[in-house]
Every structure is written in C-alpha cells, then in structure tokens.
C-alpha positions in Angstrom: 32.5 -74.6 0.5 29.7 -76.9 1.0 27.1 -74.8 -1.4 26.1 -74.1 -4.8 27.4 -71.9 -6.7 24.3 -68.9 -7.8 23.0 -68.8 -11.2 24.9 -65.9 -12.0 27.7 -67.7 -11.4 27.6 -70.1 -13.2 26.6 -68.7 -16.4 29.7 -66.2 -16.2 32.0 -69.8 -15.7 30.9 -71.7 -17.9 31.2 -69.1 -20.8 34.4 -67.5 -19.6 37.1 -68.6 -22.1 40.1 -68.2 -19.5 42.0 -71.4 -19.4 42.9 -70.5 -15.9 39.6 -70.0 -14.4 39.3 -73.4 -12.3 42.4 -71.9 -10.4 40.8 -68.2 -10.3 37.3 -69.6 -8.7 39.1 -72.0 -6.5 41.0 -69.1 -5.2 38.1 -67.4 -4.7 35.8 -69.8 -2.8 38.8 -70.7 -0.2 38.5 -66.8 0.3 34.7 -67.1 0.9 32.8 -66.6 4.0 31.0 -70.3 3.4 34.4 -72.0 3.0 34.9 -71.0 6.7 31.6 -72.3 7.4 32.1 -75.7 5.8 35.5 -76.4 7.5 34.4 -74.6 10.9 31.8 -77.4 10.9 33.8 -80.1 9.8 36.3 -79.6 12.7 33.7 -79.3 15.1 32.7 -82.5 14.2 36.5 -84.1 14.6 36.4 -82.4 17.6 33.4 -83.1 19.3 31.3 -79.7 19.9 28.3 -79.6 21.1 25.9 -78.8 23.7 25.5 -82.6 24.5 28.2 -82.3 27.5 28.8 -78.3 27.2 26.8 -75.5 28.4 25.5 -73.0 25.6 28.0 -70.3 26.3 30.9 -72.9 26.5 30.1 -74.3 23.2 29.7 -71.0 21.5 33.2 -70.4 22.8 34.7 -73.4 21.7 33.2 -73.0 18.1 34.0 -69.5 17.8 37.9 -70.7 18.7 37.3 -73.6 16.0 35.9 -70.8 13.4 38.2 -68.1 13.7 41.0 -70.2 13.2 39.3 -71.5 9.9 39.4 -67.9 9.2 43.0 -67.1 10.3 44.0 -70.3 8.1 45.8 -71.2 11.4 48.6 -73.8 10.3 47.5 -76.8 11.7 50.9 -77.7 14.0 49.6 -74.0 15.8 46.0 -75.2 15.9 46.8 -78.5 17.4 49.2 -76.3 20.2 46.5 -73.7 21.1 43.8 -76.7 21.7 46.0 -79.5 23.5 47.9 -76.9 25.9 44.6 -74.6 26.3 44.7 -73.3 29.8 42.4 -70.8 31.6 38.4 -69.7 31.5 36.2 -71.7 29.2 34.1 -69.1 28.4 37.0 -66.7 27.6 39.5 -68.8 25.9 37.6 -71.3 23.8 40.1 -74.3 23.2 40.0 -75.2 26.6 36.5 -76.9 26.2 38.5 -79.9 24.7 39.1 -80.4 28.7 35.9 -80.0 30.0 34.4 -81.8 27.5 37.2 -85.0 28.4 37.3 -84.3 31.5 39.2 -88.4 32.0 42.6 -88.8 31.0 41.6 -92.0 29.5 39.0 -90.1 27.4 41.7 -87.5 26.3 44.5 -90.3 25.2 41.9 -91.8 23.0 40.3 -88.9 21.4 43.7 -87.0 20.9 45.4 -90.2 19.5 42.2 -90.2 16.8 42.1 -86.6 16.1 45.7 -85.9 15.7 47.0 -89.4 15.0 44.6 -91.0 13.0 45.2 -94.2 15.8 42.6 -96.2 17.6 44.0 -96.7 21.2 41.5 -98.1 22.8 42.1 -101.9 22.7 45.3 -101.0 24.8 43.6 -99.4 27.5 42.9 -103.3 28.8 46.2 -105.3 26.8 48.6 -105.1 24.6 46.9 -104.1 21.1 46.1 -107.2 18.7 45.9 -105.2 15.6 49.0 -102.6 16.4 52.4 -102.6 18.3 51.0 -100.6 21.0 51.4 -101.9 24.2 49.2 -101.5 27.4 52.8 -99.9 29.6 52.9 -97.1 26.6 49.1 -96.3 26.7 49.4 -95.7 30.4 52.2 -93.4 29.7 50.6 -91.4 26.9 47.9 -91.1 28.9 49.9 -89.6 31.8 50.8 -86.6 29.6 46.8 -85.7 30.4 47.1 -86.7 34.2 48.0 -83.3 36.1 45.3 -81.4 34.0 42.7 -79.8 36.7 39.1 -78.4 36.1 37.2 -76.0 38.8 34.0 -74.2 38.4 34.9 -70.3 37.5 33.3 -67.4 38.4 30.5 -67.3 36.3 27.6 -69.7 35.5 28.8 -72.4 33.1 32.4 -70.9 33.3 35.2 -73.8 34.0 39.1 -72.8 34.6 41.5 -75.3 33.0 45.1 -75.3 34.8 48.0 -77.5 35.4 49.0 -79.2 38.6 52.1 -80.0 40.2 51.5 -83.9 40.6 49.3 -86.4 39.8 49.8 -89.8 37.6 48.1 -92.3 36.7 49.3 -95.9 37.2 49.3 -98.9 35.5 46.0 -100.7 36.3 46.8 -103.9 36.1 50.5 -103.7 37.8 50.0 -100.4 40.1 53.1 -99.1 38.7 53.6 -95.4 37.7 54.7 -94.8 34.1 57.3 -91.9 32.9 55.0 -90.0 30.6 55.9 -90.4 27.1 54.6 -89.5 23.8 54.1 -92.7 21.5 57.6 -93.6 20.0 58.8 -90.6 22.0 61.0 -89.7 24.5 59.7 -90.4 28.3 59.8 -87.5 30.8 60.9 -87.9 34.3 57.5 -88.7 36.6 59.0 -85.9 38.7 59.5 -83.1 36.2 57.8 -80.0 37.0 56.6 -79.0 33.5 53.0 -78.7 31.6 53.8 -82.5 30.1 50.9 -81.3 27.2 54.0 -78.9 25.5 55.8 -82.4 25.6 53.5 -84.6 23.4 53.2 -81.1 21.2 56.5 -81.0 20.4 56.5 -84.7 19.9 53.6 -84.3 17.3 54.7 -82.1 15.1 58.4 -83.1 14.6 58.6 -84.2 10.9 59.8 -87.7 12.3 56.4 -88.1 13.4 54.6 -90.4 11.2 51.4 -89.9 11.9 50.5 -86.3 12.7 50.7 -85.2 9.1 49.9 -87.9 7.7 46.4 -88.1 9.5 45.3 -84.7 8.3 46.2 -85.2 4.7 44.3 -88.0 4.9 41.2 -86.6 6.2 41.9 -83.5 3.4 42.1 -85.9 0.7 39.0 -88.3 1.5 36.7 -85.5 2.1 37.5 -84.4 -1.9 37.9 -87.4 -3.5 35.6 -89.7 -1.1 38.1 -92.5 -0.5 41.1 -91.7 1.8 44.8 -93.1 0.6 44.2 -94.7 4.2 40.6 -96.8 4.8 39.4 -96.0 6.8 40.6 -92.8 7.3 40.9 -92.7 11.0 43.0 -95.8 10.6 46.5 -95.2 10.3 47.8 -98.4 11.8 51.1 -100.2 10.4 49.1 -103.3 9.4 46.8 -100.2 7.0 49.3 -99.2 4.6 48.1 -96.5 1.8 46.8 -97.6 -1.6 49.7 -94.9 -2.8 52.6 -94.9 0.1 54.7 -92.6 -3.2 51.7 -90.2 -3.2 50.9 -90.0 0.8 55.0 -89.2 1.6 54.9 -86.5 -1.2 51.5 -85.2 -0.2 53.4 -85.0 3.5 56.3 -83.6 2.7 54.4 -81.0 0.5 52.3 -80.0 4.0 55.4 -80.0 6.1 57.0 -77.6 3.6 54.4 -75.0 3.4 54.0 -75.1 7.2 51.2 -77.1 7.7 49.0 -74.6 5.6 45.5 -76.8 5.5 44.1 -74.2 3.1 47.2 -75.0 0.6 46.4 -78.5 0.7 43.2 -77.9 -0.1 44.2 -75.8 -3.0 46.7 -78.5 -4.0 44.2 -81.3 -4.3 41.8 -79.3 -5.9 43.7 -78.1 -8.7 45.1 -81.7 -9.0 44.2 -83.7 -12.2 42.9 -86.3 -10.0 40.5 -84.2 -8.4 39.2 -83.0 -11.9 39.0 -86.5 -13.5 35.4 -87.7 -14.7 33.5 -90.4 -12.5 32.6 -91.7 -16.1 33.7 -95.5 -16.7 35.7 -97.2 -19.2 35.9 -100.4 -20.3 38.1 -102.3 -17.7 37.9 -99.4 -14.2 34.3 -99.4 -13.4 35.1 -102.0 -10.0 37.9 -99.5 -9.3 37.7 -98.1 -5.7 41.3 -98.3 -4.6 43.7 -96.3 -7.3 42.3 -92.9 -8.8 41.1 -94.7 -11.9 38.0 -92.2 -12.1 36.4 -89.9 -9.7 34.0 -91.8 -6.9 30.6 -90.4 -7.1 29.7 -89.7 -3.3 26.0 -88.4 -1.6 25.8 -85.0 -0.7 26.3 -85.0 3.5 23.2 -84.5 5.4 23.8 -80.7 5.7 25.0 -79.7 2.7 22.6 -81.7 0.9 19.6 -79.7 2.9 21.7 -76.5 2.2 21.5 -76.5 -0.7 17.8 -77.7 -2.1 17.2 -74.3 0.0 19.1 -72.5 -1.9 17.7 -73.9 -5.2 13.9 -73.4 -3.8 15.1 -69.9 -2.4 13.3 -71.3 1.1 15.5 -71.2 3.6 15.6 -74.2 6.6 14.5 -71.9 10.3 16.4 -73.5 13.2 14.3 -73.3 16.0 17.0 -70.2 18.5 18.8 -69.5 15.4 18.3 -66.4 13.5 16.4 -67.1 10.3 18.3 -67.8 6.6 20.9 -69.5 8.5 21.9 -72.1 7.2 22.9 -76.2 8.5 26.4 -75.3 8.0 26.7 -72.7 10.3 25.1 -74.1 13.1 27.8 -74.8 15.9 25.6 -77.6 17.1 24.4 -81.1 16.3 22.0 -80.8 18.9 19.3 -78.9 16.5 16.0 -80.9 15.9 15.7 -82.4 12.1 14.5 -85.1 10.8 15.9 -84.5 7.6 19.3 -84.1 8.8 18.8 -87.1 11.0 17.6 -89.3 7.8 21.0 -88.4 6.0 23.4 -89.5 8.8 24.3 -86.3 10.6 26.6 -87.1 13.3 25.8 -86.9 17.1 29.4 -85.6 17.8 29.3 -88.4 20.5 33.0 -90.2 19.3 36.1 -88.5 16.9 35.3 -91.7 14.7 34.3 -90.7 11.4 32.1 -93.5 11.3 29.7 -91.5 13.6 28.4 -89.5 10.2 26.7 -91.9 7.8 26.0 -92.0 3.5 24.4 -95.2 3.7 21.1 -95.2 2.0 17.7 -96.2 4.0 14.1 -96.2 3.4 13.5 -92.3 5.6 16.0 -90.6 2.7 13.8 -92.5 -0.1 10.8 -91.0 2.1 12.2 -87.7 2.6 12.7 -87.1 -0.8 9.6 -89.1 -2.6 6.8 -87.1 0.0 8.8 -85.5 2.8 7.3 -82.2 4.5 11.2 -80.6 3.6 11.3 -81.1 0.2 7.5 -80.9 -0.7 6.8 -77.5 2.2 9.9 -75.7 0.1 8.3 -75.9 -3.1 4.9 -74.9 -2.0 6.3 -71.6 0.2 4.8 -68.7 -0.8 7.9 -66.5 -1.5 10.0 -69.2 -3.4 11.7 -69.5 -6.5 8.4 -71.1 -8.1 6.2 -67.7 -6.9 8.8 -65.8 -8.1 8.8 -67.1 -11.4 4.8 -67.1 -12.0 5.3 -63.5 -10.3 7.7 -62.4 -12.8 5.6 -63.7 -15.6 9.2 -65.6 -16.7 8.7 -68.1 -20.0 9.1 -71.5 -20.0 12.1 -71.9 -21.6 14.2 -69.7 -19.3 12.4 -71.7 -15.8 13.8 -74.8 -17.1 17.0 -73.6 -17.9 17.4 -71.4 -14.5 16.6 -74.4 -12.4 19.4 -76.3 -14.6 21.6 -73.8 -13.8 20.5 -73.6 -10.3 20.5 -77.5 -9.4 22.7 -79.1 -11.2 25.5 -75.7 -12.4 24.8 -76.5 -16.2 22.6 -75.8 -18.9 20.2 -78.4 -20.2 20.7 -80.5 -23.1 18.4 -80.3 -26.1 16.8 -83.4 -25.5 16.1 -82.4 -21.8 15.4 -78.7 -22.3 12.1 -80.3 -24.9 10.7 -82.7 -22.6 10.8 -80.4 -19.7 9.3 -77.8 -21.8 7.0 -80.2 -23.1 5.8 -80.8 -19.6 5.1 -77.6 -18.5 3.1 -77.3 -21.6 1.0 -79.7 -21.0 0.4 -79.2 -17.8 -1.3 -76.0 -18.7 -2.7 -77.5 -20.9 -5.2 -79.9 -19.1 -8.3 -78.1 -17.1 -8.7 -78.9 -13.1 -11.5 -80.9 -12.3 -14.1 -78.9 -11.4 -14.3 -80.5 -7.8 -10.8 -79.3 -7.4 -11.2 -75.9 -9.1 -11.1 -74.0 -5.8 -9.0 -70.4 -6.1 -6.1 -71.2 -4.5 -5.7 -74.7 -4.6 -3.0 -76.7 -5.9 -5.4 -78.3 -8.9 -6.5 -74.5 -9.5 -3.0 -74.0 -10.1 -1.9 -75.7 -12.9 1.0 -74.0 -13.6 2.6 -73.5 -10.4 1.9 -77.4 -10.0 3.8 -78.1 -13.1 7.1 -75.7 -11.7 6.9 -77.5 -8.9 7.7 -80.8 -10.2 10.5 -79.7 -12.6 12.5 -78.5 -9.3 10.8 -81.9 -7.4 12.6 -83.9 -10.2 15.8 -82.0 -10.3 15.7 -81.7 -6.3 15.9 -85.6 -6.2 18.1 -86.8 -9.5 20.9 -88.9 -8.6 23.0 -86.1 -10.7 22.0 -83.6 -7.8 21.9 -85.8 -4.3 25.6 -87.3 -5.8 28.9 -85.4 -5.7 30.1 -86.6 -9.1 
C-alpha cells in the first residue's frame, strides 16, 4: 500500500498469536483505500499522466479512469482493451488521453510495445533491430495498427474527441511502401479492411500464445516486491534477456492467465509466497547474491512513499501547493507538483514508459535532505506534531521511545536500544540551556522537546527506516 502501518496496528500484529494473520492483513490492506492509491500512482507512471502534455481537466480524467480501475480490480486483459481502443471525449471517457497524449503513431508503437510488451522498439524505427529479431518492415506495420486514429478539438475547453477513420497508413520510410498492419508475430490485416485495427493488436495481446503480454506484467508485479525483476531490466523482455527462473516466470504466467488476469491475485500470490517473506539477512556463501532469491534484496523507500511516510510518523502532513491539505504524495495524479524532496529521491517526470525514468541511486541532496533538510527538520519542529503531542500529553519516557519504534520502524525496541534512547532523553533534560540561549520558546529553552526531536531525527534517517528490508 505504500504506508505504514499505525501504532495501533502494529501492537495488535505483533502480539496476535494467529498463525494465519500475514494472510488475514494482506487481505485486508489489498482491500484498503491506500492500496488503490499506491497502484493508481504506479500505473500512472507506466502510463505517462501528467499535466506536462495534458490539460488539468484531461488529466484528472485520465487518472480517475486509471484509479477506478485499481478500485474495480479490472483484470488487466480488460484494462489494456478499455485504454488501447478508447474512443470518444477526453474529458468524459478518460482512457482516451493515451491518444492525445501520443498523438504520433510512432509514439504510440513505442510506448504500447513498452507498456504492454515489455519490448523496446525503437531501434527498428530506423533498421532492422541489433539486439532483437524485429525488423524495420514489422515496426512499420505495428505501427499502422495506430495510423487511422483521429484527434479534433471537442466542444469544450481542453475537451479532445478520439475516433477512428476510414483510411490512412503509414508507409515504409525508407522504401515508400505500405505495410498490411500486423501485430508482432501476428496475423497481418488487409490495408483495405474497414475495421478499428486497435481491436486487432487487442486480441493479438491477450491470446495466451502471446509471450509477452503476461509475461511483462508479472514482471513488473514481481520486481516492485521483491526489487529485482525475473527479467533485468524489467522493461526488457527481449529473446537475447532470458529470466533468472524461465520454471518460475511460465508458472507465475500460467497462474495469471488462469485467474483471468486478476493483478490483485498476483499480488496476493507473491506476497504470501515464502520468497517474499524470506530475511534480507546473509549467510555464509549468498551475501553477492542478486540473481536467485537467495535472501530478500534490501531496496530504498521511493521518493513518495518514503516522504509519505516520515509524515505520518511526525503526524505533519506534506501541503501540495492546489491540493487539499493531509493529502498525501501518493495520491497526487501528477508529477508536475513542486518538491525538492521528491525531486532529490528520483521521482519520475512521467516523460518515457521506461522505468528507468524513476531513480534509487544515492546522491549528495538525499544525504542533505535528510542530515539538515527544511522537510525532515520543519516536521519535527511543527507545532501540532507527534513531539507537541507528547510533551502535551505529559507521556514518559519509556512509552516516547517505544511509540516512535512502533511508529518508524513497526517493532518494539530492543533492550539495549530502549536504554540508550532512554538514557538520552535523560540527559538531555538533564543539562541547563545556556543562559544566552535561555529565551521562552527557543529551542535551547526547550530541552526536552529538543531531545524528542532527535530520537524521531535518528529513527527518521536509519538505514532500517529509508530501506525496504
């Protein structure tokens, strides 16, 4: 779900005795109203919304399209249909912003083949592809299943009307000639049939001969839990890029294709799966091991989720400049929302489908962000956070530390910890402010809210909290 779970909750899991309850709270979160926000935004990504090339009104509508079917748990064979034969008003029927935002045939063929395929088609769009079997002839004639889409300007303001003509192709730049349309390793259609060619390369993709179709979004399920796909890249499903596991991919197909493309079972699968629940401790003899499920790979928090949540822990929420406040990153529709924190940890533009568009690598900003940062350091110093509440509520020591345990990192602290945290606050309290800095209401006036503050500081930027582990 891309959150924490609350205090509460985690005191009631981790002394409920059920041997079952993993499966009972999985159950529950894929139920959860910020389950749909996490996968809304993660297919808004694949897909590319955002105000960058869409007018406010047309992106709404394409993310509300993109949400609701998170919500409906829309198989994903019926998702891919609604959004690649979308025809009509923009503002009315939401899917049909994946035209007006590609508005070039070229531009469809590439980003549908990613998407949907997993395939980079671009090197084809010039020659015959070095890397792949694709050829140049059989670009030009996937990308003639786009050529007779037509875009006009609707009726209202930012409205655009998606429809299908009667002609149109695109030929072969390099020999003039015009290609049969034809999905890849598909059948071709005849130039001259009168038919919405986009139900063609539908059909075509979700026919369980098609190797790639399922196969791409199991992939992209799988690396987003366990942080490595079976396919590396994961948007690289190329012949010469076999899986680590080809046993483990067909089953994990198969599995998909049986349940009717039901994304949310896959989920469920995976995450009740003893690989998903194995430790990202070593052993003697796995710690290089990247490749084959050896242990579990910690993984950086993404830029939202990681922002997400050290609100939730400070109880200060993020305000979006035009959003309504308490939301939070993950239910923004947009990329195109100032912050530099969400900037620093590699939030995507939603410029390309590539997954490479959203970064983990580490760089000097995050060190800065978290070390001095206005985010981090404003949160803990809001009036109305967790640390007021606490000095408020007159709460002791011990239970502070062990709520902002339970809060951070969903456990208890161990003995060892829970004494030199303890022993911290102590002291802190302790030690007089100077006199020069004895002002009411100043930090150094303050000793003991200082002191609160840099328990949550250090919990806020531990490796055990910034890492998925």
């Amino acid at each position: 779900t891309g959150s924490l779970p609350s205090i509460d909750h985690v005191r009631a899991f981790l002394d409920d005795g059920d041997p079952k309850k993993r499966e009972k709270l999985i159950n529950r979160l894929l139920e959860s109203k910020e389950y749909v926000d996490h996968w809304a935004y993660k297919w808004s990504d694949l897909l590319l919304v955002s105000s960058k090339k869409l007018g406010t009104p047309a992106m709404w509508a394409f993310h509300r399209f993109v949400r609701e079917s998170v919500r409906k748990n829309t198989p994903w064979d019926v998702f891919a249909r609604q959004l690649l034969t979308a025809k009509g008003q923009s503002l009315t029927n939401g899917a049909a912003n994946y035209f007006v935002l590609h508005r070039d045939p070229i531009e469809l063929t590439e980003t549908t083949s990613m998407a949907f395929l997993g395939l980079s088609m671009t090197c084809a769009r010039c020659h015959n592809h070095p890397l792949e079997k694709w050829t140049q002839d059989e670009y030009y004639g996937f990308a003639n299943l786009f050529a007779r889409v037509r875009l006009k300007d609707g009726e209202a303001a930012g409205d655009v009307v998606v429809s299908v003509a009667a002609d149109g192709d695109i030929p072969h730049p390099r020999t003039g000639r015009l290609l049969d349309p034809r999905p890849l390793d598909g059948k071709a259609i005849p130039a001259k049939a009168r038919m919405d060619r986009r139900e063609a390369l539908v059909d075509w993709l979700v026919q369980p001969e098609n190797p790639y179709f399922a196969r791409s979004i199991v992939n992209r399920v799988w690396r987003h839990f366990l942080g490595r796909g079976l396919v590396e890249p994961e948007d690289d499903l190329r012949a010469t890029n076999p899986p680590s596991d080809e046993r483990l991919m067909d089953w994990l197909v198969e599995d998909f294709r049986t349940h009717h493309f039901d994304v949310k079972h896959l989920i469920r699968l995976i995450m009740t799966s003893a690989v998903y629940q194995r430790s990202s401790a070593t052993i003697p003899g796995n710690e290089r091991d990247l490749k084959y499920l050896s242990h579990y790979l910690p993984r950086r928090l993404s830029a939202e989720v990681l922002l997400d949540a050290i609100s939730q822990v400070t109880e200060a929420p993020t305000n979006f400049t035009g959003y309504p406040a308490g939301w939070r990153s993950l239910q923004l529709p947009d990329t195109q929302v100032d912050s530099a924190f969400l900037s620093a940890f590699g939030r995507p533009e939603r410029v390309t489908t590539c997954s490479c568009e959203r970064t983990s690598e580490p760089s000097m900003a995050q060190a800065l962000h978290l070390a001095n940062g206005s985010t981090l350091n404003d949160k803990l110093r809001a009036d109305s956070n967790v640390v007021a509440r606490s000095i408020q509520q007159k709460r002791p020591d011990d239970l502070i530390v062990e709520e902002a345990f339970l809060a951070a990192l969903s456990r208890r602290p161990s003995e060892r910890e829970r004494a030199a945290y303890l022993q911290a606050l102590r002291a802190a309290v302790a030690t007089p402010a100077p006199a020069a800095e004895s002002k009411p209401g100043s930090a150094a006036a303050q000793p003991r809210r200082q002191a609160i503050e840099d328990v949550y500081w250090a919990l806020l930027t531990s490796d055990e909290f910034l890492f998925n582990h």
